[in-house]
N, C-alpha and C positions, 0 to 999 in steps of 0.2 A: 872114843878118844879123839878123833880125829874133828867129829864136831864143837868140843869145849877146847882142845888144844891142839888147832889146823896148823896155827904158827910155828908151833914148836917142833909138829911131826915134819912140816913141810923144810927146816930149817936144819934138818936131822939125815933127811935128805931122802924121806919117805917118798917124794912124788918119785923119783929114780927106781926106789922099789919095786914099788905096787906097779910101774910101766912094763917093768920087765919082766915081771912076774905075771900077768895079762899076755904082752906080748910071746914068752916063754914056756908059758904052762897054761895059758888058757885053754887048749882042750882038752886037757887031763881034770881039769875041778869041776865041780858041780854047778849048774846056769846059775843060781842064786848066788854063790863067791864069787863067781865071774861078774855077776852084776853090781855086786857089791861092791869089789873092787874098782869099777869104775867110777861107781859114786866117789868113792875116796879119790880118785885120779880130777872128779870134775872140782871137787870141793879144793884141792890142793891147787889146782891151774889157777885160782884164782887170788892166790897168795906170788903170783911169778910177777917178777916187774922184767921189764927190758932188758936190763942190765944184767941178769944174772949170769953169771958162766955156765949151767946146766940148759940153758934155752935152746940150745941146737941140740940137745941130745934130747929134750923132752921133745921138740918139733921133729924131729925125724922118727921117735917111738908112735905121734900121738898122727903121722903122716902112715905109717904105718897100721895104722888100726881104723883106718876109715874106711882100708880095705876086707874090716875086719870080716867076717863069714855071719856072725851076731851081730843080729840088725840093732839090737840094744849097745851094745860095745860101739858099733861103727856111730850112729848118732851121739854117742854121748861122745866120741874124740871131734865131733863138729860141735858141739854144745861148746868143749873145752878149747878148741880154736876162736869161736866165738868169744869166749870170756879171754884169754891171752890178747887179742884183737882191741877188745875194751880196754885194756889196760895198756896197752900203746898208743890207744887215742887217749886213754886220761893224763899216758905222761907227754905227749906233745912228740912222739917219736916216731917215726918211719916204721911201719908190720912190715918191711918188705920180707924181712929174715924168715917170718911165717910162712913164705909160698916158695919155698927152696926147696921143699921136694916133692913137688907136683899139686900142693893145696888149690892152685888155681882150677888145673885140668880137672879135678875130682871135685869143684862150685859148678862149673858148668856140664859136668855128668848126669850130676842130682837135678840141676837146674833143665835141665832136656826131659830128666824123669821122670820130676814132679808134672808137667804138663800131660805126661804121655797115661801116667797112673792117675790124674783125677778125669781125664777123660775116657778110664778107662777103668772105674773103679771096682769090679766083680772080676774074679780070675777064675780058671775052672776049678773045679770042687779036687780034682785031682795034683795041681801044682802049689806046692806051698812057696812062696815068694820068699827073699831073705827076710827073713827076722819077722814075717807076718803075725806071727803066733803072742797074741798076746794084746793086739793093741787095735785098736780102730782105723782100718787104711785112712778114710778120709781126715781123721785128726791127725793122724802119724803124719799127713802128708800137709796138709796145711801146717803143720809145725816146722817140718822140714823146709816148704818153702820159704815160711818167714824165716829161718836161722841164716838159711843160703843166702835168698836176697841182704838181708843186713848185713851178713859177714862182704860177700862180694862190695856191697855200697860201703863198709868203712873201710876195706882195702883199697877202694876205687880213689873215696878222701884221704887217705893218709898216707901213700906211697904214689908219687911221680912213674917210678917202675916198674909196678904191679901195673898198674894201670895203660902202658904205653903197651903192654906183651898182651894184657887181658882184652885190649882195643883188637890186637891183631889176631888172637887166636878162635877159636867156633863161638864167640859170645851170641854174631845176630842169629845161627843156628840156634844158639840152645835158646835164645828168647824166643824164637820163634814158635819153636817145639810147647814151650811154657805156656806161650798165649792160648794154645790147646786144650788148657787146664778150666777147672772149676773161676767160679768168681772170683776168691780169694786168691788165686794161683794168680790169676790174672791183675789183679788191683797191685796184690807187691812186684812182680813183675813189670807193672807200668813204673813203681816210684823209683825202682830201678834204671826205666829208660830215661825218665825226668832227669838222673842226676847226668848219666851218660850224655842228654844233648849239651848239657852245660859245659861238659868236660871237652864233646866232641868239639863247639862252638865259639867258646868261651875261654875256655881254660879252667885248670884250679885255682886263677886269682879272685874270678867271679863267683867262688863257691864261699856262703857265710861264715864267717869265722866266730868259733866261740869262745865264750870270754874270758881272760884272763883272771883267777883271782888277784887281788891288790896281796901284798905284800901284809901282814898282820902282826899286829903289834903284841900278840899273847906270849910270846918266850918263845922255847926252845919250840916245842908243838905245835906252835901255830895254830890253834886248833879248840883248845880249850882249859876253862881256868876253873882252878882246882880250888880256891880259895871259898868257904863258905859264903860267904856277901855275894858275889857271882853267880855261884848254884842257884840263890837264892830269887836274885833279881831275874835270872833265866827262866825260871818256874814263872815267876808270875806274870814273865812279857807270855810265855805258853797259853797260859789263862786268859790275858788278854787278846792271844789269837784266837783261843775258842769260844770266845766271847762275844767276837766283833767289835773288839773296844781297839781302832784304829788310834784315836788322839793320841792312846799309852802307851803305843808302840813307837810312834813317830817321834816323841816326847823323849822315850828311854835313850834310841839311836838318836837323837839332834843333841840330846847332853853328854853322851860320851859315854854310857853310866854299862853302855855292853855294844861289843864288836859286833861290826853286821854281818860276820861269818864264823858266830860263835857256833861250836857245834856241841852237842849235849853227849852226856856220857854213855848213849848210846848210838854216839855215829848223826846224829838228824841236826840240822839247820836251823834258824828260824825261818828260812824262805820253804824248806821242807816244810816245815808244821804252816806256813802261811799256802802253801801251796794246795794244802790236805785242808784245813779248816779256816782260813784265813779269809777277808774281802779282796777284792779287785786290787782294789785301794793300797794295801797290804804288800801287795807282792809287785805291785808296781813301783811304790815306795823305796821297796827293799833292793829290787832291780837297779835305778835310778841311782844308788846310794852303795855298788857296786859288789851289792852278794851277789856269789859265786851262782850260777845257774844248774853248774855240773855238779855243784859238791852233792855230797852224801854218801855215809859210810854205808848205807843197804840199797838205799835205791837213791834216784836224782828227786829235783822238786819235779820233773817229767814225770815221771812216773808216779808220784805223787795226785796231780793233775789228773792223769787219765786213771788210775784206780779209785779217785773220788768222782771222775765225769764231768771236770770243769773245763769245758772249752775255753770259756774267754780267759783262763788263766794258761790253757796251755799254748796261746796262741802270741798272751804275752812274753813266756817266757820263752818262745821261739823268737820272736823280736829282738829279745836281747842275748841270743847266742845257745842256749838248749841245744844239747845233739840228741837226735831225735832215735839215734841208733847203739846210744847206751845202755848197757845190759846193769841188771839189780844183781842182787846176794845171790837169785835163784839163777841168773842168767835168764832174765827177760827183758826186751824191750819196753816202751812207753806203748808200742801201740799191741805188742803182746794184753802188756796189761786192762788196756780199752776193751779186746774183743773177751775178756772174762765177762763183762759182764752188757745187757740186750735193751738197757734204758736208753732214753732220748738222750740225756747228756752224755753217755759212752759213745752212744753211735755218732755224735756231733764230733767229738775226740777221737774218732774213728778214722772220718772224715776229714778231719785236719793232720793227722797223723799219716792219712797214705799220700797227703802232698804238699811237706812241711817244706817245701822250697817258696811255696807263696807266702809265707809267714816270715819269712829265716832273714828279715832286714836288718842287718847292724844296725845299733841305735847310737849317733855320735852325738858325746855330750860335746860341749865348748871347746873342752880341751883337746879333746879326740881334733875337734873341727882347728884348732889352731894348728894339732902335730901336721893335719893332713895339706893344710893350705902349705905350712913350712917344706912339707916333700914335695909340693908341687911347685914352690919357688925353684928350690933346690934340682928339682927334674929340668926343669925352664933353660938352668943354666948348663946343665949337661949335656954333651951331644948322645941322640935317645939313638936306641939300638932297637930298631923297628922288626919283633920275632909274630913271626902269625900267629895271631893269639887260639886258641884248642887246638885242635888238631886235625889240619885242612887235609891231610894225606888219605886220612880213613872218615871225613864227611861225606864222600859220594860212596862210599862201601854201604857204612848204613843207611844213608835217605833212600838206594836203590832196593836195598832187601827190605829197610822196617817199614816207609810210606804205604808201598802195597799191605803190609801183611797187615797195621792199622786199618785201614778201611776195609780190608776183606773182614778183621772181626768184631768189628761195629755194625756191619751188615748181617751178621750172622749171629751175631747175641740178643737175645730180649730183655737183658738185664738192665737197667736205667743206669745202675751206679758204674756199669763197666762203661755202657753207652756214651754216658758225659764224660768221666778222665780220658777215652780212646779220645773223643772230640777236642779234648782240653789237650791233648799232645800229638794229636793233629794239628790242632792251630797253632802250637808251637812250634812243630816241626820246621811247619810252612813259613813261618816266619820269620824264624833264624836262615833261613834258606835262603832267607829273599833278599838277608843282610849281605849287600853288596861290601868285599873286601880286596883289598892289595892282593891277596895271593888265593879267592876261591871265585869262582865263577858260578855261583850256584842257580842264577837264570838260567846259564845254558845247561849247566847238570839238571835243572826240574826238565828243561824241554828235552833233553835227552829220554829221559827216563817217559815224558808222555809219548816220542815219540817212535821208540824201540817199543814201548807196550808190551816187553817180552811174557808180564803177568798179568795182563788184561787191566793193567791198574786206573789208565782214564774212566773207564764206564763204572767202576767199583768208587772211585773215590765220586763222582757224579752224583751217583745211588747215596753215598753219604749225606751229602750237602741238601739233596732232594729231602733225603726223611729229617735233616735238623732243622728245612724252610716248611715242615708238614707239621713239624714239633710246636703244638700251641705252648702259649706264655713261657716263652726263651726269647726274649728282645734283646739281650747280649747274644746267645748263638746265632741268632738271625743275620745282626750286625754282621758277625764275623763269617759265617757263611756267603754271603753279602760281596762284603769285600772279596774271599777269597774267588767268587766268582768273575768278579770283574778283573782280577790282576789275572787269572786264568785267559779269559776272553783277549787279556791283552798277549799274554805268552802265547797261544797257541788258536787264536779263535777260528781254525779251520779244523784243527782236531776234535775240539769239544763243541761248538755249535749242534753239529746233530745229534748229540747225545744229550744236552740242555729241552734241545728241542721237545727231543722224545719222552724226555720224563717230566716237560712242561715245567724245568726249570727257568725256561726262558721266560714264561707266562707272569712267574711267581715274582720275577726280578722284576720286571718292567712294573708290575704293581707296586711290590717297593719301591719302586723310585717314585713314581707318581705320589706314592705316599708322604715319604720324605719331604717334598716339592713342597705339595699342600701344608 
């Protein structure tokens, strides 16, 4: 019932049910109704909009059950905050309502745990762990990472709130604990910190915004046209995406003859179907000409992207606004659906997936460029209200705890792909750091922190720079290795001198330069 008519159970007021009926009587039924029943709970969350009057009774039931005793119950009430979560990023709404009764505290529990259980993957034969029975630690736990990290990053996006309590409560503890973990524990945990510097730094103003649909001319729906001539002309623009016959598409949408965000009668796009089988060509077109990025009634054209293994289309469609932390029908990510499957085009969409803030540049057409010029007249005339932009209070919190714990595990990993993003938000760290502002002083908090050394951090972070100048064919890491040595030499060149020395850092610079010269 519940998967042919979800709407009608949900609208009857069945998720209220089946919650209290789990929460009530769950250890009186047999594991399999209980499991059951949660299926029905994850399927119905995803029929919940913002607005509803039941949202705070299902957030306090489904806040309740994460402490459930059943390891299968408690994931699938984070599955179901996960999907709740998506559905307040898709209406442009504040989650904060979601973390009212301790959702935050119980992201960074699991986020401590994951680190601690993949570095510590065999338990003794005698302790059954909660809810072990049934499932593969290592996968249970790389799934749970990814659910954590994504839910924590669109809370971190879409609530001012969440965000400002999640900065001050055990977050650099639990990343810390995290960084402990397997590769994978580690990679999502990094795109975690990625969004955090932005936020610390930056602000949410600097964070990419995605795109608006245009307003559509289909009727009341919005959505789609029911008239046979339509259907018709849909179908065969399909054809010509499976085709590769770009002229025909470009041709349909320049005369008018079908909307660029017609969606088919099963929920899908044409930028979905260009996303899945389409050219380059196709979905940049389609982009350009203002289809919706996000839409899709089962999954986005994201997900489309990385289930077919197209990078250069999932890197487009992060250019033009793609969130990269929307979940499908099933409740998965884009970059969930990447690690299904072990080709070179997956792992490229892997790869762009664990650090889609390099990608994530609004694309301003003309018009965009004229609104922006007119705000900026209009700013000109105003008198400006100069606020710190991220959040200068808890930037020496984190640079003090996370800079060491970065280079202690770049030092101590042999993995290449963990090796590069540590480096790659290392040099960012250092870099935002260095951005002199009105209200942070972060020359003197890096020399602080060299020269309290309370975690041995100058010789570990030295050790870095030394194996990324030992690193052949890396002339970008080199560069920036490079520099950061020199602006070090300049902060503090009696502290680090002997330690360059001794690992004949010093030896390696002065070649580069010479080289440079010539």
């Amino acid at each position: 019932m519940c998967t042919r008519e979800s709407g009608a159970i949900f609208e009857a007021g069945g998720l209220q049910c089946v919650l209290a009926f789990i929460r009530d009587s769950g250890h009186m039924i047999h594991k399999d109704t209980l499991h059951s029943a949660m299926a029905v709970v994850s399927r119905l969350c995803g029929k919940m909009e913002p607005s509803d009057a039941s949202l705070e009774t299902c957030v306090g039931s489904l806040s309740t059950l994460l402490k459930h005793e059943d390891n299968h119950v408690s994931d699938g009430a984070l599955r179901c905050f996960a999907s709740l979560a998506d559905r307040f990023t898709r209406r442009g709404v504040d989650p904060a309502p979601l973390a009212q009764h301790g959702l935050t505290e119980e992201l960074l529990d699991r986020l401590s745990n994951c680190g601690l259980s993949s570095a510590t993957p065999t338990a003794s034969q005698g302790a059954t762990p909660r809810g072990a029975a049934g499932t593969t630690p290592d996968a249970k736990g790389n799934a749970n990472v990814s659910t954590v990290i994504s839910l924590l990053s669109t809370l971190c996006r879409g609530s001012p709130s969440v965000t400002h309590d999640l900065l001050r409560a055990q977050l650099p503890q639990a990343i810390e604990k995290a960084l402990l973990g397997d590769e994978r524990c580690i990679l999502d945990t990094m795109r975690l910190v990625d969004l955090l510097l932005v936020l610390l730094f930056e602000g949410r103003k600097a964070l990419p915004k995605s795109t608006v649909a245009p307003k559509l001319r289909t009727g009341a729906s919005g959505l789609r046209r029911l008239d046979s001539a339509g259907e018709r002309t849909h179908r065969h623009l399909i054809d010509c995406i499976r085709s590769k016959d770009t002229d025909a598409l470009i041709d349909a949408i320049d005369t008018g003859s079908v909307e660029v965000n017609y969606m088919d009668d099963v929920g899908q796009t044409l930028l979905n179907w260009a996303s899945a089988f389409g050219t380059q060509e196709m979905v940049e077109f389609l982009c350009e000409r203002g289809a919706d990025v996000n839409r899709g009634q089962r999954s986005s054209s994201l997900h489309y992207a990385a289930c077919f293994g197209r990078p250069q289309v999932a890197k487009t469609l992060l250019r033009h606004g793609a969130n990269p932390d929307l979940r499908d029908e099933d409740g998965k990510t884009p970059l969930d659906k990447a690690r299904e499957r072990n080709d070179e085009g997956h792992r490229e969409v892997i790869q762009i997936l664990q650090s889609p803030g390099e990608w994530m540049v609004p694309v301003s057409s003309a018009s965009d460029a004229a609104i922006i010029s007119s705000e900026i007249e209009k700013a000109e005339e105003e008198p400006v209200d100069k606020e710190p932009a991220g959040d200068p209070e808890m930037v020496p919190t984190y640079l003090r705890t996370l800079l060491p714990i970065f280079a202690q595990v770049y030092n101590n990993t042999m993995m290449p792909s963990v090796r590069v993003y540590l480096f790659l938000i290392l040099q960012e760290s250092y870099s935002r750091s260095d951005q002199e502002d009105g209200t942070l002083r972060p020359s003197q908090l890096l020399g602080d922190i060299y020269n309290s050394d309370v975690t041995g951090f100058t010789p570990v972070l030295v050790e870095v720079l030394a194996a990324v100048l030992d690193h052949e064919d890396d002339d970008e890491g080199h560069l920036t290795a490079l520099q950061i040595i020199q602006d070090l030499m300049g902060k503090g060149q009696d502290l680090f001198l002997d330690h360059f020395a001794r690992l004949g850092v010093l030896v390696k610079y002065q070649l580069w330069q010479g080289l440079s010269k010539t």
